[in-house]
C-alpha positions in Angstrom: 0.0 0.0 0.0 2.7 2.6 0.7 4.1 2.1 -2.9 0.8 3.1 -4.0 0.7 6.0 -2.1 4.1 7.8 -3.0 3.1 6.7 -6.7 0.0 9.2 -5.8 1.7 11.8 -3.8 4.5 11.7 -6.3 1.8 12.9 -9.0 1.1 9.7 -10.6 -2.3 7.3 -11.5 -3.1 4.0 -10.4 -5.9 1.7 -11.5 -7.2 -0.9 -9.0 -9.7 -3.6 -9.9 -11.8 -5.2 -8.0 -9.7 -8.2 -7.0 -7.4 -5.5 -5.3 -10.2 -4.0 -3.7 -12.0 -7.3 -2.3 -8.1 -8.5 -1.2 -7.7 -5.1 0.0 -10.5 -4.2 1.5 -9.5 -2.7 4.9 -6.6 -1.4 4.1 -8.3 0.4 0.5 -11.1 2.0 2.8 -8.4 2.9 5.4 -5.9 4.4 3.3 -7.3 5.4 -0.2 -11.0 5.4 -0.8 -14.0 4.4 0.8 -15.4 1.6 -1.4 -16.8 -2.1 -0.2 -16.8 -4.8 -2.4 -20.2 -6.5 -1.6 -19.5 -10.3 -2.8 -22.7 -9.9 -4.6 -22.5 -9.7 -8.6 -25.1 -8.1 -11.1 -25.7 -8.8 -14.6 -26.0 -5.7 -17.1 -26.1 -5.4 -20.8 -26.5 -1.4 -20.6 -23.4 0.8 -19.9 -22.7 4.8 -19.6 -21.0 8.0 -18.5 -22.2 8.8 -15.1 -22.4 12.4 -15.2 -23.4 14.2 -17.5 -25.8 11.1 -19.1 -24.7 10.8 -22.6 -25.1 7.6 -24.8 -26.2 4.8 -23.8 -24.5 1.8 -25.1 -26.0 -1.8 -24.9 -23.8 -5.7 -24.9 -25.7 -8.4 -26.7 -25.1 -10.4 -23.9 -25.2 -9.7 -20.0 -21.9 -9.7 -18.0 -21.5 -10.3 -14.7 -19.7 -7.4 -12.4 -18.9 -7.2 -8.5 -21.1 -5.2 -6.8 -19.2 -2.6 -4.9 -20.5 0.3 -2.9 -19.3 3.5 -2.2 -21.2 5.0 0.9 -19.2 9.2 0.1 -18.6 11.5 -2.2 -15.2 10.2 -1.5 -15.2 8.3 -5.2 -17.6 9.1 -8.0 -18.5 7.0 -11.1 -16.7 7.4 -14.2 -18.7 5.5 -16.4 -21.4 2.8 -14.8 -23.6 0.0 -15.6 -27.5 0.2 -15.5 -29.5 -2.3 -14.9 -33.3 -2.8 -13.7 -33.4 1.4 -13.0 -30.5 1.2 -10.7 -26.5 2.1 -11.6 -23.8 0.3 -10.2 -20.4 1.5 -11.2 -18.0 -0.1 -13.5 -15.1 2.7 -13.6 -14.6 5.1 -10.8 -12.3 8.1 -9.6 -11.4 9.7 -6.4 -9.0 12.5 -6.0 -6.1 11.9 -3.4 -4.3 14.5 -1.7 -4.4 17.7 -3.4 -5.1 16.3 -7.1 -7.7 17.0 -9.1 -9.8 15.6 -11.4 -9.7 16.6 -15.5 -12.0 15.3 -18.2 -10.5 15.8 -21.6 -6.6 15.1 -22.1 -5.6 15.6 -18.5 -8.3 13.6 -17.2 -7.9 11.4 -14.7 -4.2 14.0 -13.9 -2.7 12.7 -10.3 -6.2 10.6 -9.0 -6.4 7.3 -8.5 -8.9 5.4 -10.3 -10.9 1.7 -9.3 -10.9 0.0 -12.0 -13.9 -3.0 -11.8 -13.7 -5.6 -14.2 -16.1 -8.7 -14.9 -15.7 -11.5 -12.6 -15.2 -15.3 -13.5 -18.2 -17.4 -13.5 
């Protein structure tokens, strides 16, 4: 964890998925962002930008992603999943320290960013 942390404080990104996070747990809500991974799983087909809403882009098939929750404002969704009129988050950001967050080509400039991929089966 402390690697992670001077990668931060030194100005850089890092991507965590949710294996990290679920592995992690105490010491990722202790030390970088408040996030749970939940053990439970939700299958989606529709995916899209949090905030603003733009497109909405659809999967012909549904995929299975860890359902993590993030009780703050400490970490916001980057893009997320939609699913029976609820959205669970797929790609998320959080600033740490004094960085900042940037859409367009500085985005995602000195934050860290959880990464949640599809589980296995």
């Amino acid at each position: 964890m402390g690697k992670i942390k001077n990668h931060l404080v030194n100005g850089g990104d890092v991507i965590i998925t949710s294996g990290f996070v679920k592995a992690m747990q105490n010491e990722v809500s202790r030390e970088l962002v408040e996030v749970e991974y939940t053990g439970g799983k939700i299958l989606v087909k529709d995916f899209s930008e949090f905030f603003p809403f733009r497109d909405v882009y659809h999967s012909d098939v549904e995929i299975l992603v860890p359902h993590l929750k993030y009780p703050t404002n400490d970490a916001w969704e980057i893009f997320t999943c939609l699913s029976k009129g609820n959205g669970y988050p797929l790609l998320m950001g959080t600033n740490y320290g004094s960085a900042r967050y940037e859409s367009g080509e500085n985005c995602c400039n000195r934050t860290s960013v959880l990464e949640y991929h599809r589980s296995p089966g």
